[in-house]
C-alpha positions as CSV (number, residue, x, y, z in Angstrom):
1,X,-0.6,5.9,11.2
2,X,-1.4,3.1,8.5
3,X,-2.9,0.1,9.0
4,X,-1.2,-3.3,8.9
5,X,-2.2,-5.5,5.9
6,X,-1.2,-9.0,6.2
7,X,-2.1,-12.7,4.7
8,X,-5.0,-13.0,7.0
9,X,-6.6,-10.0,6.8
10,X,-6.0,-9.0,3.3
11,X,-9.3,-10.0,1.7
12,X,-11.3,-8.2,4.4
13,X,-9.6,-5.4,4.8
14,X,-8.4,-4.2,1.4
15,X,-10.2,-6.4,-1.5
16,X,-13.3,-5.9,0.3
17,X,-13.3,-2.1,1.3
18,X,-15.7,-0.1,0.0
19,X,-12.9,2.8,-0.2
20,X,-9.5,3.4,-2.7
21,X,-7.1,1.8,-0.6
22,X,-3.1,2.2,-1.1
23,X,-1.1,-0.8,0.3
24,X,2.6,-0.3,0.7
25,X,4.8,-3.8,0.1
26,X,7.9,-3.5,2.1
27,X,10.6,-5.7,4.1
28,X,12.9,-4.2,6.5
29,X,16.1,-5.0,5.3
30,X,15.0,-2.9,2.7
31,X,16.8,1.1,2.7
32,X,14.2,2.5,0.4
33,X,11.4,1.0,2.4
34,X,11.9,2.4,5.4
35,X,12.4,5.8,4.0
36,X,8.8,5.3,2.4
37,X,7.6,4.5,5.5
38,X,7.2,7.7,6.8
39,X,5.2,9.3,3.7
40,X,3.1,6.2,3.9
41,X,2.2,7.4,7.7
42,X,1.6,10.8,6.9
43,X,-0.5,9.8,3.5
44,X,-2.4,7.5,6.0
45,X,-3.0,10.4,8.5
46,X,-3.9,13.1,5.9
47,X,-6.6,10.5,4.1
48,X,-7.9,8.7,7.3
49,X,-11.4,9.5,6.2
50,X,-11.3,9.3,2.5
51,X,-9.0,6.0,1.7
52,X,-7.4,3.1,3.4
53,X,-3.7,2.9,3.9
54,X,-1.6,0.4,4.9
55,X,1.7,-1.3,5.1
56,X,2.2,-5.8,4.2
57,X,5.5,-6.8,5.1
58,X,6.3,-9.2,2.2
59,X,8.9,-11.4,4.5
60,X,6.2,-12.1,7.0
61,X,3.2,-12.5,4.3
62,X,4.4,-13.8,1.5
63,X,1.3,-15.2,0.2
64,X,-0.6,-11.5,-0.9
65,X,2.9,-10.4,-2.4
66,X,3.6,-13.8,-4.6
67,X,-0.4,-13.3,-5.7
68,X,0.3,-9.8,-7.0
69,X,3.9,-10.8,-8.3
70,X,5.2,-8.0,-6.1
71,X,8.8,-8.9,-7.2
72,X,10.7,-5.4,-6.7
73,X,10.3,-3.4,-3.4
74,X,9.2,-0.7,-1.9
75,X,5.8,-1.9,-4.5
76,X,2.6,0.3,-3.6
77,X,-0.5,-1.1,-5.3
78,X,-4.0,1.0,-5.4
79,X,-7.1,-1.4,-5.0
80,X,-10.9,-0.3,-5.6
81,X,-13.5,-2.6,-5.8
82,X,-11.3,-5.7,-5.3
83,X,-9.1,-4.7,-7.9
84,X,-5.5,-3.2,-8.5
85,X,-6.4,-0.1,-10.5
86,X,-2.9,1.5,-10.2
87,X,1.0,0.6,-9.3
88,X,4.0,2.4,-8.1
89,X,7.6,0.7,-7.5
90,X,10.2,2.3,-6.4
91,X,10.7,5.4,-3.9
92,X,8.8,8.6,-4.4
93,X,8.4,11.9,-3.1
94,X,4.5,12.4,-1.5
95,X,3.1,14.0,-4.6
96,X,3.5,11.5,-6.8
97,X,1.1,9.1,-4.5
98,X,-1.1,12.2,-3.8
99,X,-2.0,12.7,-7.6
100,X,-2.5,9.0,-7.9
101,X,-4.8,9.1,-4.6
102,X,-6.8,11.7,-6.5
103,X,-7.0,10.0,-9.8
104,X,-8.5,6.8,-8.2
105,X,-10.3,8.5,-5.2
């Protein structure tokens, strides 16, 4: 299951992880979303010991998503090292963030 990513913990949890870490930007009124949602879980499950994954919902946390101008959603941003080092809007089948995963990791 992934994490939860939110205004408070954001800094601790992602920007200063020591591992890749994929955050998934979502709001639930949103169809495409909720549809990531569960390849976001099983990414999460299938990495647990190599990356951090995790889900911010933008309506409740608007602070992180305004900072990264995530404007468009579902947005999934890749941090290392503090910093976003790759970007993904829009739905996608699991591949797509599994090459990304291993182009970062």
């Amino acid at each position: 299951m992934a994490n939860t990513f939110n205004d408070t913990n954001f800094q601790t949890e992602v920007l200063q992880s020591d591992k890749l870490t994929m955050v998934d930007f979502w709001a639930p009124w949103c169809g495409p979303c909720i549809a990531l949602g569960k390849t976001i879980d099983i990414l999460a499950t299938d990495y647990a010991d190599k990356i951090n994954v995790g889900k911010l919902n933008t309506d409740e946390n608007p602070q992180v998503s305004l900072e990264y101008g995530v404007m468009n959603l579902p947005c999934v941003l890749f941090f290392k090292n503090g910093q976003v080092v790759d970007k993904h809007i829009g739905l996608a089948a699991r591949n797509v963030f599994e090459k990304k995963i291993q182009q970062h990791m």
